[in-house]
Rosetta silent file (secondary structure, phi, psi, omega in degrees, C-alpha in Angstrom):
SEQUENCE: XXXXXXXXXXXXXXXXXXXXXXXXXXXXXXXXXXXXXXXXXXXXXXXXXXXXXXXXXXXXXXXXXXXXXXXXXXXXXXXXXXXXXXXXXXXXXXXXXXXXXXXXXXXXXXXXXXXXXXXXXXXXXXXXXXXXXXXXXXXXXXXXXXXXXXXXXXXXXXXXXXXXXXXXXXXXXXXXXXXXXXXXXXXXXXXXXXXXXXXXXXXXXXXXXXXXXXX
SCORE:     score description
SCORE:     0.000 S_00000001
   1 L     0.000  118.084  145.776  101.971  117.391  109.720 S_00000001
   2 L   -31.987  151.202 -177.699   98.657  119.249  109.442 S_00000001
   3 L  -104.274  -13.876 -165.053   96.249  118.069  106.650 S_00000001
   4 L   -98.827  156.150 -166.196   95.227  121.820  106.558 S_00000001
   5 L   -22.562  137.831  150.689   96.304  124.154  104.105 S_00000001
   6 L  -157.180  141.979 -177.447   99.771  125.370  103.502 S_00000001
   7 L  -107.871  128.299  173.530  101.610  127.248  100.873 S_00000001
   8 L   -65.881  145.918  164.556  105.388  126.320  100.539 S_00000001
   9 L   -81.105  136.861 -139.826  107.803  129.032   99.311 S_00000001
  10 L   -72.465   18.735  170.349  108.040  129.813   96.149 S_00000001
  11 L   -93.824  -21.021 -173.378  111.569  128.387   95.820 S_00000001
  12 H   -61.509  -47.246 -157.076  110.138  125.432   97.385 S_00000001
  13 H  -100.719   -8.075  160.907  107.594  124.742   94.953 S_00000001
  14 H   -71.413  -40.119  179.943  110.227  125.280   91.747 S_00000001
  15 H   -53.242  -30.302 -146.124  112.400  122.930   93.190 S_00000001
  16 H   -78.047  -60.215 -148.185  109.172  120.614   93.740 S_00000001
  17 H   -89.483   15.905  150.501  108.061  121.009   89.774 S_00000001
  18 H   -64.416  -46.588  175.085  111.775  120.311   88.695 S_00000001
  19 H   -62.408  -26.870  156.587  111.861  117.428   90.733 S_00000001
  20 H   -35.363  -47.786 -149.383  108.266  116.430   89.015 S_00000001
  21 H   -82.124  -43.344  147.596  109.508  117.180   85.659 S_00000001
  22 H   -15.318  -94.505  176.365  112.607  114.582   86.489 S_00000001
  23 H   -38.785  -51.662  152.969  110.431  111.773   87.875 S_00000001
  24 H   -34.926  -54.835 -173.127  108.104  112.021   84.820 S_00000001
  25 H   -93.258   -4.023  154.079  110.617  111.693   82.759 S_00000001
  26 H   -91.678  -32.655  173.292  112.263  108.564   84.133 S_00000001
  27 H   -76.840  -11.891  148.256  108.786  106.846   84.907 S_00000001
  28 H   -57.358  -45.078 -151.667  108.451  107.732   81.021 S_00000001
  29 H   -76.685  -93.581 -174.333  111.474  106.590   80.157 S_00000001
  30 H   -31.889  -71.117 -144.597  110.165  102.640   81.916 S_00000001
  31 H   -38.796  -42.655 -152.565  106.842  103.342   80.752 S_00000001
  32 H   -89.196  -27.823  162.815  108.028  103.359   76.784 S_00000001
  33 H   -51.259  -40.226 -167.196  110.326  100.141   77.813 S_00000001
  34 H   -67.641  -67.255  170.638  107.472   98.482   79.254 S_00000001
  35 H    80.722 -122.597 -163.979  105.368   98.929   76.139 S_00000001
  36 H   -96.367   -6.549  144.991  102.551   96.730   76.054 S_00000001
  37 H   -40.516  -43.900 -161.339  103.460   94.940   78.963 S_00000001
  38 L   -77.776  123.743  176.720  101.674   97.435   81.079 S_00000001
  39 L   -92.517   49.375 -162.999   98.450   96.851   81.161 S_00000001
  40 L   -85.444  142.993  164.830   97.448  100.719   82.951 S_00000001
  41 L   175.849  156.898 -168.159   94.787  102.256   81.203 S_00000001
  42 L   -51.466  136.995 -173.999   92.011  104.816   81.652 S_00000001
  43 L    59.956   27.766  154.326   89.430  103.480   83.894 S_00000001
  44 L   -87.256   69.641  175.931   91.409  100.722   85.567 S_00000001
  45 H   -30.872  -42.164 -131.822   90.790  101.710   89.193 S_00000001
  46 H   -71.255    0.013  166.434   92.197   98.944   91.065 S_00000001
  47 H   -85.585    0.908  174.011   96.041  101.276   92.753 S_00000001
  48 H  -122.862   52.728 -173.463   93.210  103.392   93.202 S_00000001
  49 L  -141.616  142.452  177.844   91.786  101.996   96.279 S_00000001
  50 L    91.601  152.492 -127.164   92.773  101.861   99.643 S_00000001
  51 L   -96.792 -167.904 -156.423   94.175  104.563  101.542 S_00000001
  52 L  -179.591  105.128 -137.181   97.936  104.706  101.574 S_00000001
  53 L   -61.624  110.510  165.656  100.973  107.180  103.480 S_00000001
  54 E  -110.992 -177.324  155.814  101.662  110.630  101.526 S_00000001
  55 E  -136.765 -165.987 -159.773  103.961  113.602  102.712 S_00000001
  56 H   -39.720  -28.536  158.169  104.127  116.770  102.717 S_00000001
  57 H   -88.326  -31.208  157.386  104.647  117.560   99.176 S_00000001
  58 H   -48.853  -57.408 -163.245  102.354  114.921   98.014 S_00000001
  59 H   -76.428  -38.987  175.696   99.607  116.729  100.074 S_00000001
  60 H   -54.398   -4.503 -163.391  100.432  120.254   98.950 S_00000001
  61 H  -108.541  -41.175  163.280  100.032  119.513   95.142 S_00000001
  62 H   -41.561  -44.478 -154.120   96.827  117.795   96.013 S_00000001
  63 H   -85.575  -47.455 -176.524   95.325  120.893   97.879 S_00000001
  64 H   -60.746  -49.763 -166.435   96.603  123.043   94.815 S_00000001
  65 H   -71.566  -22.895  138.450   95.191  121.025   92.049 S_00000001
  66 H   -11.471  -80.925  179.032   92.122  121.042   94.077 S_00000001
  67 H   -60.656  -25.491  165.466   91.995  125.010   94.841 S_00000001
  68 H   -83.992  -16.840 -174.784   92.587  124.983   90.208 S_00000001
  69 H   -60.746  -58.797 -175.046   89.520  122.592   89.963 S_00000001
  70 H   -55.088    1.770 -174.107   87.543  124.686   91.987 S_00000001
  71 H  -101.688  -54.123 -164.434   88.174  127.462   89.371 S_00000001
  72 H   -72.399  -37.050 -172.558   87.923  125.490   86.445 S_00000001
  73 L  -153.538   72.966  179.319   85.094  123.307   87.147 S_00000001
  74 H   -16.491  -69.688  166.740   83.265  124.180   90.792 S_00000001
  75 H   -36.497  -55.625 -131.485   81.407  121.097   90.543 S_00000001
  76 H  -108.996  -50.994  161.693   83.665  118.252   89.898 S_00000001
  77 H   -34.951  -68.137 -179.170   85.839  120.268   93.204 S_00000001
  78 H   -62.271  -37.138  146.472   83.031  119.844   95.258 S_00000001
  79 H   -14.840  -66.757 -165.665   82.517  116.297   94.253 S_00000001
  80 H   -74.787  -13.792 -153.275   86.255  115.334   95.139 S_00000001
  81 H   -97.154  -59.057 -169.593   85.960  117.541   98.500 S_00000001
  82 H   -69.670  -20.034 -173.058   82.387  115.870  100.009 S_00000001
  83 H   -87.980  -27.906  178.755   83.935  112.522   98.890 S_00000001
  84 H   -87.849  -62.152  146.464   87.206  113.032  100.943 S_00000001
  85 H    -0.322 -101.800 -169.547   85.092  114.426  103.939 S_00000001
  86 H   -18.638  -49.469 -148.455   83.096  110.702  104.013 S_00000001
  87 H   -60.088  -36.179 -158.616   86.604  109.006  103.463 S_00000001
  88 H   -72.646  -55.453  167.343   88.230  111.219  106.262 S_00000001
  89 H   -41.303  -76.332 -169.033   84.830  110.241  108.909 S_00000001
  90 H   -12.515  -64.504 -163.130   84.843  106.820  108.050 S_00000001
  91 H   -88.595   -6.663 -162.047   88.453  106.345  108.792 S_00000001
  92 L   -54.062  -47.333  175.844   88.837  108.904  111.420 S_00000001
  93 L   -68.751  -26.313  164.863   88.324  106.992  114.711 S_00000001
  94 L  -104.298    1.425  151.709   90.879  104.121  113.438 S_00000001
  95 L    -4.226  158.771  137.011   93.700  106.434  112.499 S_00000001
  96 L  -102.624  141.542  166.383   96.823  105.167  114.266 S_00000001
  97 E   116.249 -171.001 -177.699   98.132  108.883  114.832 S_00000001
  98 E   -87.661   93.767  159.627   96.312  112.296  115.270 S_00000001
  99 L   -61.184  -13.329  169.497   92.825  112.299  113.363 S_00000001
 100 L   -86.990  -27.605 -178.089   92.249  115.868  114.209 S_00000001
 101 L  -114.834   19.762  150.929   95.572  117.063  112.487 S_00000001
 102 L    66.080   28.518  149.587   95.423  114.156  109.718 S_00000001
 103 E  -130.868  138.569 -168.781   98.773  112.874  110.939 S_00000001
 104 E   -39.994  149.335  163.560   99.788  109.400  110.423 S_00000001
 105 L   -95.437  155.662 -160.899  101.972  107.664  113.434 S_00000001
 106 L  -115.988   68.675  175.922  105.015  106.194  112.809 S_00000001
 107 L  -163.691  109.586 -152.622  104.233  102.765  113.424 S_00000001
 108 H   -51.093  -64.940 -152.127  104.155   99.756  110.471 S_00000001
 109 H   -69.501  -22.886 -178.183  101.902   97.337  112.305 S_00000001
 110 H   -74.162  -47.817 -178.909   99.344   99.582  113.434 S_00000001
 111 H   -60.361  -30.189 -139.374   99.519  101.433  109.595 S_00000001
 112 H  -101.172  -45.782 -167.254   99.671   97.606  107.874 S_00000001
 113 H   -60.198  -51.126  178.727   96.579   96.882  110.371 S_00000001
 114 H   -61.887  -41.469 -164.047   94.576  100.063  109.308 S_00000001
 115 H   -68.861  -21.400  164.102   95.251   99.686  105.911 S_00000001
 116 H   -60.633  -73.850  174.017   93.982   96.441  105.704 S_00000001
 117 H   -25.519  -52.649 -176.372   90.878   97.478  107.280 S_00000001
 118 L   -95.665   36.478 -136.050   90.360  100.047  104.823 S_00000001
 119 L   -90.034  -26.396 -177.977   91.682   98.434  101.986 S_00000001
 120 L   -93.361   -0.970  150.713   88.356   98.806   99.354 S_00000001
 121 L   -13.223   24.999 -105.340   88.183  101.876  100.047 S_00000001
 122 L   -90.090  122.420  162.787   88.146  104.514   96.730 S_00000001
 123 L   -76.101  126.645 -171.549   90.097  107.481   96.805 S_00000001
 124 L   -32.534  -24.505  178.361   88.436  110.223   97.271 S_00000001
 125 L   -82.902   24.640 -148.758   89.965  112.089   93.918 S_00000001
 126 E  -144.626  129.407 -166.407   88.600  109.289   91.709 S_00000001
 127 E   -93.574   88.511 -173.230   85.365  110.251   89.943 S_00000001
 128 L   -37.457  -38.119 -177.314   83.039  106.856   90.805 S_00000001
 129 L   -74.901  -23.469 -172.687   81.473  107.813   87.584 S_00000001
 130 L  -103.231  -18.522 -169.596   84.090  107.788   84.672 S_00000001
 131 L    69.575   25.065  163.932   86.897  106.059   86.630 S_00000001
 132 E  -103.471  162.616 -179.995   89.277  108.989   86.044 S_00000001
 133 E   -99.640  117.118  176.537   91.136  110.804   88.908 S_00000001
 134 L   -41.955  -30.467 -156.407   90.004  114.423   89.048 S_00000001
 135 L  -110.758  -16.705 -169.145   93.293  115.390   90.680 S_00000001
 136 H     1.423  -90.503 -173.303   95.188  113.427   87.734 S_00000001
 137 H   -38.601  -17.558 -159.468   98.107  116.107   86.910 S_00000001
 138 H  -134.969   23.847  171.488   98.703  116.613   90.946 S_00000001
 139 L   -85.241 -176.456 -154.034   98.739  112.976   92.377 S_00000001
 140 L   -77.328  161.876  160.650  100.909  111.766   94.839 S_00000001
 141 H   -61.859  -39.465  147.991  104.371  109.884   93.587 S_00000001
 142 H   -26.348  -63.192  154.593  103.176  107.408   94.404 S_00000001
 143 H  -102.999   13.140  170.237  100.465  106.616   91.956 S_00000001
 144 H   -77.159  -15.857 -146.638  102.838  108.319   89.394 S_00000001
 145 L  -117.668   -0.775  177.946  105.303  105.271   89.782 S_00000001
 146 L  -116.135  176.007 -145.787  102.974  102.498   89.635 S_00000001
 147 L   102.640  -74.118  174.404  102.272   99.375   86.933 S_00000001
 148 L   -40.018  125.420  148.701  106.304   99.739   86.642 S_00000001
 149 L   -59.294  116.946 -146.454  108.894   97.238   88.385 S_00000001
 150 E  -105.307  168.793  147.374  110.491   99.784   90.287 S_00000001
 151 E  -137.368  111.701 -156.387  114.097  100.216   92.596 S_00000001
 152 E  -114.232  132.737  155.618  113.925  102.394   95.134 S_00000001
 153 L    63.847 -122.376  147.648  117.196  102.034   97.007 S_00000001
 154 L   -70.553   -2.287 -154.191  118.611   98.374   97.118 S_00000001
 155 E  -100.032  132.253  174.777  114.976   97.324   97.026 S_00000001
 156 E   -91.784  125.930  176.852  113.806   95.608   93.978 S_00000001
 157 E  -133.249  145.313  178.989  109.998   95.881   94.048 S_00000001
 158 L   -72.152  159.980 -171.382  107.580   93.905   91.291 S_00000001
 159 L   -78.177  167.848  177.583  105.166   95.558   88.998 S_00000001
 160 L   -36.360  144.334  162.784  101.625   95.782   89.270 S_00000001
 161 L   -32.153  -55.624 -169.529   99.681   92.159   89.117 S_00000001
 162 L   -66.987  -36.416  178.368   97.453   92.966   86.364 S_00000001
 163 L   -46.988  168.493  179.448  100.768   93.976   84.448 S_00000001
 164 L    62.348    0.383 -121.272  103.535   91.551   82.640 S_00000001
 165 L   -91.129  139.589  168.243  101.437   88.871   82.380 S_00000001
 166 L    65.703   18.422  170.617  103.434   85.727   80.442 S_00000001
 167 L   -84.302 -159.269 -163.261  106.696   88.482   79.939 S_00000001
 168 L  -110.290 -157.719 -175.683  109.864   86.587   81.150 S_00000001
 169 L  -108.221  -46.093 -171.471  111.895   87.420   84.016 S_00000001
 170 H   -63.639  -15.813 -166.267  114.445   89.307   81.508 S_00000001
 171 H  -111.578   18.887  140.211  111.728   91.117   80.198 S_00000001
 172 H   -83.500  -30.427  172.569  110.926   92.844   83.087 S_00000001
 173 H   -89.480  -13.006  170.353  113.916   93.712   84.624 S_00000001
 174 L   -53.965  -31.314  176.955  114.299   95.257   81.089 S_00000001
 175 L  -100.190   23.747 -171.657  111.642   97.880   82.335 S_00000001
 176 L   -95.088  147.760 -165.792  112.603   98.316   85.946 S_00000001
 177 E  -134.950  157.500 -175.032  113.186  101.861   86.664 S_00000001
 178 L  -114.743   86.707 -158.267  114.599  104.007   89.344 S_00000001
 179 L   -65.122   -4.332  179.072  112.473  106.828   89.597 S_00000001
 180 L  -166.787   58.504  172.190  114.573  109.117   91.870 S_00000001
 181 L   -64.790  -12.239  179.788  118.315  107.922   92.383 S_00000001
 182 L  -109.603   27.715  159.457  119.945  111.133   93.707 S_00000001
 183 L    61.346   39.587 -140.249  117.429  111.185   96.279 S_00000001
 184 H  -104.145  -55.689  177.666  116.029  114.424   94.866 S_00000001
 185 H   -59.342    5.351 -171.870  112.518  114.142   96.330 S_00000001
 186 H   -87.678  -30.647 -165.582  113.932  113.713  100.086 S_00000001
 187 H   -48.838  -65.395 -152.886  116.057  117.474   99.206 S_00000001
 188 H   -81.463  -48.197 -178.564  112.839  119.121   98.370 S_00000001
 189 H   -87.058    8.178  154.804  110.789  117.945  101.089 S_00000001
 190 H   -68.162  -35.707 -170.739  113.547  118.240  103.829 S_00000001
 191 H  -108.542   20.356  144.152  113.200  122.095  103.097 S_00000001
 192 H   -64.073  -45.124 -172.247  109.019  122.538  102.677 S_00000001
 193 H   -57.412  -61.956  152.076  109.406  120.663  106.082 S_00000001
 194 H    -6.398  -56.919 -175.472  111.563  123.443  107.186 S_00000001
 195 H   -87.465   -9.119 -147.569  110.212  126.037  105.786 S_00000001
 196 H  -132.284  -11.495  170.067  106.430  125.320  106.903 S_00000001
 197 H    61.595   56.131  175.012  108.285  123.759  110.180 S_00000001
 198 L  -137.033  170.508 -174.116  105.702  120.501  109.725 S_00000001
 199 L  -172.877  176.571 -178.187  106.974  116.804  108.940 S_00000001
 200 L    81.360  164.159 -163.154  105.128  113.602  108.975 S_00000001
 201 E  -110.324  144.574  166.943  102.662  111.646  106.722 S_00000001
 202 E  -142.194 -166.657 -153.157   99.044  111.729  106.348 S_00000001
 203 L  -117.638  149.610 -157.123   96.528  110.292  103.955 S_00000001
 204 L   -67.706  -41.597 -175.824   94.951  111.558  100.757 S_00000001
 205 L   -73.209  -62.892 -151.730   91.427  112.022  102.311 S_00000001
 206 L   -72.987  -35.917  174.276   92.615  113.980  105.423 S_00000001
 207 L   -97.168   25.026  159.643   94.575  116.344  103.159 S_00000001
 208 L   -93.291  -33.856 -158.654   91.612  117.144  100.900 S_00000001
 209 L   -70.656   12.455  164.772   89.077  117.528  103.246 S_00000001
 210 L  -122.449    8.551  127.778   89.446  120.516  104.687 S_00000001
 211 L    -6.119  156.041 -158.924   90.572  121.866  101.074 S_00000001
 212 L   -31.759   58.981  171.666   88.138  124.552  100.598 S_00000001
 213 L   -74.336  165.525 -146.694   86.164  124.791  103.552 S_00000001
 214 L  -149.768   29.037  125.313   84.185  127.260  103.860 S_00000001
 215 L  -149.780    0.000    0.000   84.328  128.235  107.608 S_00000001
């Protein structure tokens, strides 16, 4: 997958903000379960460092709310865009994969090895000064699902660290949530892969930074 622009078709991107509206509303769903267990709150940074596998729909939503920033507030665009440019040098020469076309290789010890490496890292959409994400409404799925004990598939996976702290083991699996059981987000990004004939994962930096270049 290219990190550089692409626009999906526009059945592509309804299905995408059904499947959105869907995910929201089951990671809501936990979220209101959770209650005061979770300890997520505005200007707790620490899911939002170190770089970390999106795909193809992840990066497109990015590049849009980007390309609305740059309408609504020029500045704060250019900000997130010169910061993912640094991230994207930095890490560029220790890629595992293709650093000129920002895509990841499909191979866990070399990704668990970079990832280390880079692990303090701040993503580029996260505004060093306020400790808000810039890109908020348009992040990846990723940082939509986490703080929550999640189940993706047979996999049980635990909630954030900072999170739970002193609930019980019952009172946790009370909030674990399954954020996509019919497999909805594989549907929609089997056919943007299709349609844009691209596949593969790349990283949050690589698919901002050539976001509104300007040659």
């Amino acid at each position: 997958m290219s990190a550089r622009a692409a626009t999906p078709p526009s059945d592509v991107a309804a299905r995408d903000r059904v499947f959105l509206r869907v995910l929201d509303a089951r990671l809501g769903e936990g979220t209101a379960r959770a209650g005061a267990h979770l300890a997520c709150r505005f200007g707790c940074t620490e899911c939002c460092r170190g770089p970390f596998p999106i795909n193809l729909l992840d990066a497109m939503r990015l590049r849009r709310g980007l390309e609305g920033l740059a309408v609504s507030d020029p500045e704060r665009a250019e900000g997130v865009r010169a910061r993912a440019g640094r991230a994207r040098a930095e890490m560029a020469d220790a890629l595992p994969g293709d650093a000129r076309r920002g895509r990841l290789a499909e191979d866990e010890a070399a990704q668990d090895a970079f990832f280390a490496r880079f692990a303090a890292l701040p993503c580029p959409a996260l505004d060093p000064g306020s400790g808000a994400c810039d890109l908020y409404a348009h992040r990846p799925v990723t940082c939509r699902t986490y703080g929550l004990p999640l189940r993706i598939g047979a996999e049980d996976l635990p909630p954030c660290r900072l999170c739970f702290g002193g609930a019980t083991p019952a009172e946790v699996e009370a909030s674990r949530t399954e954020p996509d059981p019919r497999g909805q987000e594989d549907d929609v990004l089997g056919a943007a892969e299709r349609a844009l004939g691209r596949e593969g994962s790349t990283l949050v930096a690589f698919a901002l930074a050539f976001a509104l270049a300007r040659d």
